[in-house]
C-alpha positions in Angstrom: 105.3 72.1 110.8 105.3 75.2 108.3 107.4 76.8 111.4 110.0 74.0 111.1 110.3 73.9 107.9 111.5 78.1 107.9 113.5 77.5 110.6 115.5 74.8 108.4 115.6 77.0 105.5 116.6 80.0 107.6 119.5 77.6 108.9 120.6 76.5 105.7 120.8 79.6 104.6 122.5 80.5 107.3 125.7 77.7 107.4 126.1 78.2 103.0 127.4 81.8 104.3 129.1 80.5 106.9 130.9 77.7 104.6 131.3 81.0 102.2 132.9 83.4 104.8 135.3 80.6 106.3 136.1 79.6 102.8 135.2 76.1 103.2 134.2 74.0 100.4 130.3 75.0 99.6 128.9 72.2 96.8 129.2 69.7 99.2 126.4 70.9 101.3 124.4 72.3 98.6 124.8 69.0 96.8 123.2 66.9 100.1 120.4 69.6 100.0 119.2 70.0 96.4 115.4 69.8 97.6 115.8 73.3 99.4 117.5 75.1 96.6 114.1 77.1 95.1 112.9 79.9 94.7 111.4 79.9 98.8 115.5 80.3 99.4 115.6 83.3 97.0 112.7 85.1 98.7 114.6 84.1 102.2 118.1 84.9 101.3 116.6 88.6 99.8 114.5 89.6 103.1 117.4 88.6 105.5 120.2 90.1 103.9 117.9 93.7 103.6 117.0 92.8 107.1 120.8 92.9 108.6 121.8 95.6 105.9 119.5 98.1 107.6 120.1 96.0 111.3 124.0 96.3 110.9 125.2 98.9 108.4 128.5 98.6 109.7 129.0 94.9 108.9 127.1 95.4 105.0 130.0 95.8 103.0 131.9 92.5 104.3 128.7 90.7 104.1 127.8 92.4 100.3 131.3 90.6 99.5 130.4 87.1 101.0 126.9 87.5 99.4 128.8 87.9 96.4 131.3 84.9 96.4 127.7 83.0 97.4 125.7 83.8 94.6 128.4 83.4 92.4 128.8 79.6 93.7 125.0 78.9 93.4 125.0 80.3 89.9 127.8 77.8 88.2 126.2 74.9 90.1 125.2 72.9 87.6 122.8 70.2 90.4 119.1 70.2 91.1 116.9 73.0 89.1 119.1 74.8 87.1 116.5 78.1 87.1 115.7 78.2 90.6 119.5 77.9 91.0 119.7 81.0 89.3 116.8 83.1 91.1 119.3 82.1 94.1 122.0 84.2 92.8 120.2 86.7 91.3 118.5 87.8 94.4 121.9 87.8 96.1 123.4 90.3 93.3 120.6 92.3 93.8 120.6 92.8 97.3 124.2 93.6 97.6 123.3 96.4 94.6 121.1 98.1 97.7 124.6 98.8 99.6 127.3 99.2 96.6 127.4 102.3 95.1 129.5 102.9 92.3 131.1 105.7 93.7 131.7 104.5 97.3 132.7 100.6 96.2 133.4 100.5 92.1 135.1 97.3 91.9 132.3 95.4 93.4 129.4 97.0 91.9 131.5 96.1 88.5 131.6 92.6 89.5 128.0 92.1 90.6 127.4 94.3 87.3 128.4 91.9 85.4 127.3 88.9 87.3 123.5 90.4 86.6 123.8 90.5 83.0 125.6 87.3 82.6 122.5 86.0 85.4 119.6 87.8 83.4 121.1 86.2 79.9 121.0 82.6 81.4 117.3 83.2 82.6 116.3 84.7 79.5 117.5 81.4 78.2 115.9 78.9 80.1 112.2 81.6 79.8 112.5 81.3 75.9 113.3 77.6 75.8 110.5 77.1 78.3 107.9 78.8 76.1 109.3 77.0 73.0 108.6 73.9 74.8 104.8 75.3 75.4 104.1 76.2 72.4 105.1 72.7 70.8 102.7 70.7 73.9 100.1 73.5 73.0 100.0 72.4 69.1 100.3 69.2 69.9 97.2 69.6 72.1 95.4 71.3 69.2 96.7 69.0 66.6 95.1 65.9 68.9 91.7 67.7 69.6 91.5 68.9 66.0 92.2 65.1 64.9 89.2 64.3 67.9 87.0 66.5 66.1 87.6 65.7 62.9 87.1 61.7 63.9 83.9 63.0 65.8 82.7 65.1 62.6 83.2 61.6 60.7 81.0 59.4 63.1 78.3 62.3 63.5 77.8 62.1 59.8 77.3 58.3 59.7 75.3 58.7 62.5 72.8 60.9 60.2 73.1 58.3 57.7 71.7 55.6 59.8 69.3 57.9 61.2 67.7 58.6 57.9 68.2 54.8 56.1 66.3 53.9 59.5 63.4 56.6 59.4 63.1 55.7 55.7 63.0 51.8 56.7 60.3 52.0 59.4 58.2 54.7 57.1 58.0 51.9 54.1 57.6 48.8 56.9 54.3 51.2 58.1 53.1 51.5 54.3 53.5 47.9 53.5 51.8 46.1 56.4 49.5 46.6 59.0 49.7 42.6 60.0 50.6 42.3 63.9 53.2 39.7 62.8 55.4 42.6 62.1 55.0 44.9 65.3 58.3 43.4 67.0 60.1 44.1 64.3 59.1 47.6 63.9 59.3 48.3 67.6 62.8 47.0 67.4 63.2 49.5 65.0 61.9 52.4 66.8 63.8 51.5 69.3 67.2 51.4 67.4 66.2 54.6 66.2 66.0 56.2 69.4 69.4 55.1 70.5 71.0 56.6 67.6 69.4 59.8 68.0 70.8 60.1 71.7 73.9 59.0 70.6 74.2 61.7 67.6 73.1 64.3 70.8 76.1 63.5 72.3 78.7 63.2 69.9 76.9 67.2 68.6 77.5 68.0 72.1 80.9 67.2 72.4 81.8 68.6 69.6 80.3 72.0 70.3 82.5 71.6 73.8 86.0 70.3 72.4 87.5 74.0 71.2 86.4 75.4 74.1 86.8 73.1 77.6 90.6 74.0 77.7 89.5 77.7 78.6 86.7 76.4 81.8 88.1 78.2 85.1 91.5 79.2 83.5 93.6 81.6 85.6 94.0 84.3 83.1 94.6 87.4 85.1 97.5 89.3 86.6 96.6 92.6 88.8 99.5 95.0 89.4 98.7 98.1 91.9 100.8 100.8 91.6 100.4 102.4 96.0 101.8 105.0 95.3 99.7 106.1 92.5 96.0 105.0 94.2 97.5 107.5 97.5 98.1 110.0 95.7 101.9 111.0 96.9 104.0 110.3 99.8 103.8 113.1 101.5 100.1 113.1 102.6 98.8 109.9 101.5 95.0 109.1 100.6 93.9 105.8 102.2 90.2 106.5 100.8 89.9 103.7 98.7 88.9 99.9 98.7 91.0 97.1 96.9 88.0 94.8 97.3 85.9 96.7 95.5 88.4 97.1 92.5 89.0 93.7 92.5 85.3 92.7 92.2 84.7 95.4 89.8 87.5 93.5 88.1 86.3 90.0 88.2 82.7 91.1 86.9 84.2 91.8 83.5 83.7 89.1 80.8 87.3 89.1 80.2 88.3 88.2 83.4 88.0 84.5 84.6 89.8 83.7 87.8 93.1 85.8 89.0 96.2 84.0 89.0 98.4 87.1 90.5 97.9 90.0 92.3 101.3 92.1 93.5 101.3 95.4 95.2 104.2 98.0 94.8 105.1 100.2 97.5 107.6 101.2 100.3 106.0 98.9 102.9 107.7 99.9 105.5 105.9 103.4 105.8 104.4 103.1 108.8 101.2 105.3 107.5 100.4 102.1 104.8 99.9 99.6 107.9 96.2 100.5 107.3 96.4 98.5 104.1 97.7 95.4 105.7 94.6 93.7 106.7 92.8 94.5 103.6 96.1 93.0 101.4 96.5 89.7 103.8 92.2 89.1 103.3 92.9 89.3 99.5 95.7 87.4 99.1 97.9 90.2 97.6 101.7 90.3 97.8 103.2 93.1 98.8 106.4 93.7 96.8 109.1 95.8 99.2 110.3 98.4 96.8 113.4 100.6 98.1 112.9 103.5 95.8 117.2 104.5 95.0 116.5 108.4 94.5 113.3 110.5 94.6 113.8 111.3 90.9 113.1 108.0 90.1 110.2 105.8 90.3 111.9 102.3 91.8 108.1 100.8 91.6 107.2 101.3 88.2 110.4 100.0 87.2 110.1 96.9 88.8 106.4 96.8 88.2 107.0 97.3 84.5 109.5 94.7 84.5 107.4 92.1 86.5 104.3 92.2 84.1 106.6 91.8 81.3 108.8 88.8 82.7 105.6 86.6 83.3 103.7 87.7 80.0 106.9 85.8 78.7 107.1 82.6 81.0 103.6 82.4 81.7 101.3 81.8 78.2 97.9 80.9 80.4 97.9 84.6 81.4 96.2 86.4 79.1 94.6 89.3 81.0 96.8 92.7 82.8 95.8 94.7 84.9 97.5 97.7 86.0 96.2 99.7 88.5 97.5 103.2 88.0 96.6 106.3 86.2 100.6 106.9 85.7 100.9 108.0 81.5 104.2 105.8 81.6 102.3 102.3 81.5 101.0 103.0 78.1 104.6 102.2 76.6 103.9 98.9 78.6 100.5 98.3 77.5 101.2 98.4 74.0 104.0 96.2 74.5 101.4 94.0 75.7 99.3 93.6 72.9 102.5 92.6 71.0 102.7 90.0 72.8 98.7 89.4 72.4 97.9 90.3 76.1 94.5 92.3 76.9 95.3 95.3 79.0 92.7 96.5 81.5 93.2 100.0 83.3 92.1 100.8 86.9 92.4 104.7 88.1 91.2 107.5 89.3 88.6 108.5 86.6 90.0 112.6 86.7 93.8 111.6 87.3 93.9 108.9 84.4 97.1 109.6 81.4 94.6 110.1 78.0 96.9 108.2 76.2 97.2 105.3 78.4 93.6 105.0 78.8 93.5 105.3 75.1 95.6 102.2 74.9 93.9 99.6 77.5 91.2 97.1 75.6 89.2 98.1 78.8 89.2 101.1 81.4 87.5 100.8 84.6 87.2 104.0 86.8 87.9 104.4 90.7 85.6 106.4 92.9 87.2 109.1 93.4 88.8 109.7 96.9 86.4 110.8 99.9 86.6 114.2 101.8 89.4 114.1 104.2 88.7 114.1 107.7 91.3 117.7 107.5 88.4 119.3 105.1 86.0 118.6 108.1 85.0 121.2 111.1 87.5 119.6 114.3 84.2 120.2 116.2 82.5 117.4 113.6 85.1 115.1 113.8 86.4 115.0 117.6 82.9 115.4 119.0 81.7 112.0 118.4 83.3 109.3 120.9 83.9 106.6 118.3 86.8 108.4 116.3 89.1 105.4 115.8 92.8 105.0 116.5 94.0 105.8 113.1 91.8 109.3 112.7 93.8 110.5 115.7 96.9 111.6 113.4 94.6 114.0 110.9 92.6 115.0 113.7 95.5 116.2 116.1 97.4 118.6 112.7 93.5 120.0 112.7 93.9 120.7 115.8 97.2 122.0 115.5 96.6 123.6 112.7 93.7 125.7 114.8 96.3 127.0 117.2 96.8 129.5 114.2 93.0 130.6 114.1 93.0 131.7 118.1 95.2 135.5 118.7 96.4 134.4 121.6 97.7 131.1 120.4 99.1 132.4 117.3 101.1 135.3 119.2 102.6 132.6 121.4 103.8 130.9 118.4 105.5 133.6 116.7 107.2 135.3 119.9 108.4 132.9 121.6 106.3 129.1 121.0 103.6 127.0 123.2 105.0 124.6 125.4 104.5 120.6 125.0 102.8 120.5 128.3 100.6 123.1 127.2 100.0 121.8 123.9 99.4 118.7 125.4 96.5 120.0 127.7 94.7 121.6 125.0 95.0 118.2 122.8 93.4 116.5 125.6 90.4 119.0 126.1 90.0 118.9 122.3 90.4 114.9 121.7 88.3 112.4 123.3 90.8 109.8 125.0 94.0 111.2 123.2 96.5 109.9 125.0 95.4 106.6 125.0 94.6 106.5 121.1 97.9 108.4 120.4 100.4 105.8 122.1 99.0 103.1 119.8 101.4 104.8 117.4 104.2 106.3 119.5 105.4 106.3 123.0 106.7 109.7 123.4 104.4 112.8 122.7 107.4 114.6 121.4 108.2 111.9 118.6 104.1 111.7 117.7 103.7 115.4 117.6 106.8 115.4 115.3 105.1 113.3 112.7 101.7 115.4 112.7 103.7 118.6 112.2 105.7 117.7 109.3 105.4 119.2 106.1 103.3 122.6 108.2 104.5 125.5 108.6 105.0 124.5 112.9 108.0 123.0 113.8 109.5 122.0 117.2 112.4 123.8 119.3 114.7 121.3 120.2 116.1 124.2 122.5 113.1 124.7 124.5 110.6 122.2 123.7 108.3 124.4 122.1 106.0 124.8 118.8 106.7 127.4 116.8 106.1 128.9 114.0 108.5 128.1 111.1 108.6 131.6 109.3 109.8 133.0 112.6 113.5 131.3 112.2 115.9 134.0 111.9 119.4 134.2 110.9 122.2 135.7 113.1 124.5 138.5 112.1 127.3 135.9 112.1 125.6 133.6 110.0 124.4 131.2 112.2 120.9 130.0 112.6 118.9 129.7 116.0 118.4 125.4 117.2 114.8 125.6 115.9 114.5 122.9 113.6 111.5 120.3 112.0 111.7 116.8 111.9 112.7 116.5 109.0 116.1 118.5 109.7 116.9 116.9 112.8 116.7 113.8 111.3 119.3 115.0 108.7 121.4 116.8 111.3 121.6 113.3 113.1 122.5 111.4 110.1 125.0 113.5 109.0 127.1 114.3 112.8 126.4 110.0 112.9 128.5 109.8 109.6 131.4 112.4 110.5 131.4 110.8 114.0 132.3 107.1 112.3 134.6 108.4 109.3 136.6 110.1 112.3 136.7 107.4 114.5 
């Protein structure tokens, strides 16, 4: 059934920009669907349109101008939930901001532009009338439980009253007659007195209780993880740490009572972050798709920082953030925080923690730092023992690689003239238990694998003679020209680029 019910969504989504593209009229068919219009169809519309952005990048600009028309029609629809309305269009201007640049397409990045701030206005709006209308339930809350307690107070002091007018009664009844005619009545008494005393143990006990049951199991705590931060860098990520154990470290904190949120911020669809996927599904983290813009800029803690500060507005029962990240920009965030009257944990790296950030957080908690990597290792260590996993193969193989330098023979071939693949590929095998088998779990071709161990070294591949080679021994020509050795890095470029002229000639 939770199969069907995508399918529709993904169908409905699919016929509003139909309606859209053929101009036909769209409020009729989002008026006989108001129940799908949420915030399920803004999460939808953004991973479809990023998925056929990067599918079809020829068809992105004339489907960036129907998203537009779209979310423009969703936004001034005035049916159904007016907010989730505009998550709708928001998440359609923001996805067509992926594929207009201002210098390639100006007038409609100045249209969705404006569309945005006109969109974050509204939902600024509805947040601050939202939390206007907490507040007022929240006194009136307090206002009945202090009236409770102040009825309660009342009663537990007339109960005290009784208590003692009884005590004294039975004490004089005891002095002034010993007859057996007046047992029943004293027993009665006794009795009476009993019941009052239970009854003032349970009006105390409520009253110790009434300020403080609204807090019992409250989710109170957001947990942001900066990826990038815990790997260290994209360019040779560390996977040596454990988000189970920060997250129990987390929850055996007295501040901490249950987690209400827990978002991860990365560029998922690195391939060498799959490791993390198990580990994120098992504890119910959602991985938030961040497509950084430009390498000078840090798209994750942009929208991280803007997250954290969006719910410490809309959501008043979350008292608790955590930010997982040793990055010294967050400490602008925490304090912003506190004005707000949020508690700010911090969760790094004890070395690679910002002094003034940890300064900042109301509590610091420290994460192991990272292992040895398998590359500090012997190859002799590692490859000798017959359970080396599928996922050790890529650090194991640039060891190995890297070893070619270490052997005269080996390291002559590289700088004269390279070492073949199907050389390289027999020494791999007499080095690496079962390499072939544990290496096409992540490639097909040995070319394309051996490609992704050797960038960033100082070996790169000859796409002239399928060779390794060393890097320094590139040369110039008299005429300018450089020979066809190139890593995979540039050949990636060169294709991207001969792709682009190849299109604006056609």
């Amino acid at each position: 059934m939770p199969n069907e019910a995508a399918n529709q969504e993904q169908d409905f989504l699919i016929d509003l920009l139909r309606a859209t593209y053929q101009n036909q009229e769209v409020y009729p068919i989002l008026q006989h669907n108001l129940s799908k219009l949420n915030e399920d169809l803004a999460l939808k519309l953004r991973k479809w349109v990023s998925d056929r952005f990067a599918k079809e990048p020829a068809i992105a600009i004339n489907l960036a101008r129907v998203i537009i028309k779209l979310s423009t029609i969703i936004q001034e629809f005035e049916q159904g939930n007016i907010a989730s309305n505009l998550e709708i269009a928001i998440a359609g201007y923001e996805t067509v901001l992926q594929v207009c640049s201002r210098e390639a397409f100006p007038k409609e990045c100045d249209i969705v532009q404006q569309a945005l701030v006109i969109a974050y206005q509204q939902r600024q709006y509805i947040l601050s009338r939202t939390i206007g209308e907490l507040r007022e339930q929240t006194v009136q809350t307090q206002s009945q439980i202090n009236t409770l307690t102040e009825q309660l107070q009342e009663e537990l002091q007339q109960a005290k009253l009784q208590v003692n007018d009884l005590t004294t009664t039975i004490t004089e009844l005891k002095q002034e007659t010993s007859s057996s005619e007046s047992a029943p009545e004293i027993t009665s008494l006794i009795a009476e007195l009993k019941e009052l005393k239970q009854r003032q143990i349970r009006v105390e006990q409520f009253t110790s209780t009434a300020h403080t049951s609204p807090n019992i199991g409250q989710f109170n705590t957001a947990i942001f993880y900066d990826i990038e931060n815990l790997t260290m860098g994209r360019s040779n990520p560390n996977l040596n740490f454990s988000l189970k154990q920060i997250q129990t470290n987390l929850e055996n904190t007295n501040l901490v009572n249950k987690i209400a949120i827990q978002c991860a911020y990365a560029d998922w669809s690195d391939s060498r972050l799959r490791l993390l996927k198990n580990e994120i599904q098992e504890l119910g983290i959602e991985a938030i798709q961040i497509f950084d813009y430009s390498h000078k800029r840090n798209a994750a803690d942009m929208q991280l920082a803007i997250d954290v500060m969006e719910l410490a507005q809309s959501r008043p029962t979350l008292q608790v953030f955590v930010i997982v990240s040793g990055d010294g920009a967050f400490a602008a965030l925490a304090k912003k925080l506190h004005e707000y009257g949020k508690t700010v944990i911090g969760c790094a790296y004890e070395g690679q923690i910002n002094r003034i950030l940890k300064s900042v957080c109301d509590r610091f908690i420290p994460i192991p730092a990272p292992q040895v990597k398998i590359e500090d290792i012997p190859t002799n260590e590692v490859i000798s023992e017959s359970s080396l996993n599928d996922d050790d193969i890529l650090v194991v193989t640039k060891k190995a690689l890297e070893e070619l330098k270490q052997n005269i023979e080996q390291l002559s071939q590289l700088k004269q003239g390279g070492i073949p693949i199907s050389q390289i590929h027999k020494i791999l095998r007499e080095k690496i238990p079962a390499f072939d088998q544990k290496r096409e779990k992540h490639v097909e071709k040995l070319t394309t694998f051996l490609k992704k161990i050797i960038e960033g070294t100082n070996i790169c591949l000859s796409i002239e003679n399928n060779k390794l080679i060393l890097r320094e021994t590139l040369t110039i020509g008299s005429n300018g020209s450089s020979n066809k050795t190139l890593n995979s890095d540039s050949s990636y470029l060169m294709t991207k680029v001969l792709t682009t002229n190849s299109v604006n000639q056609s």
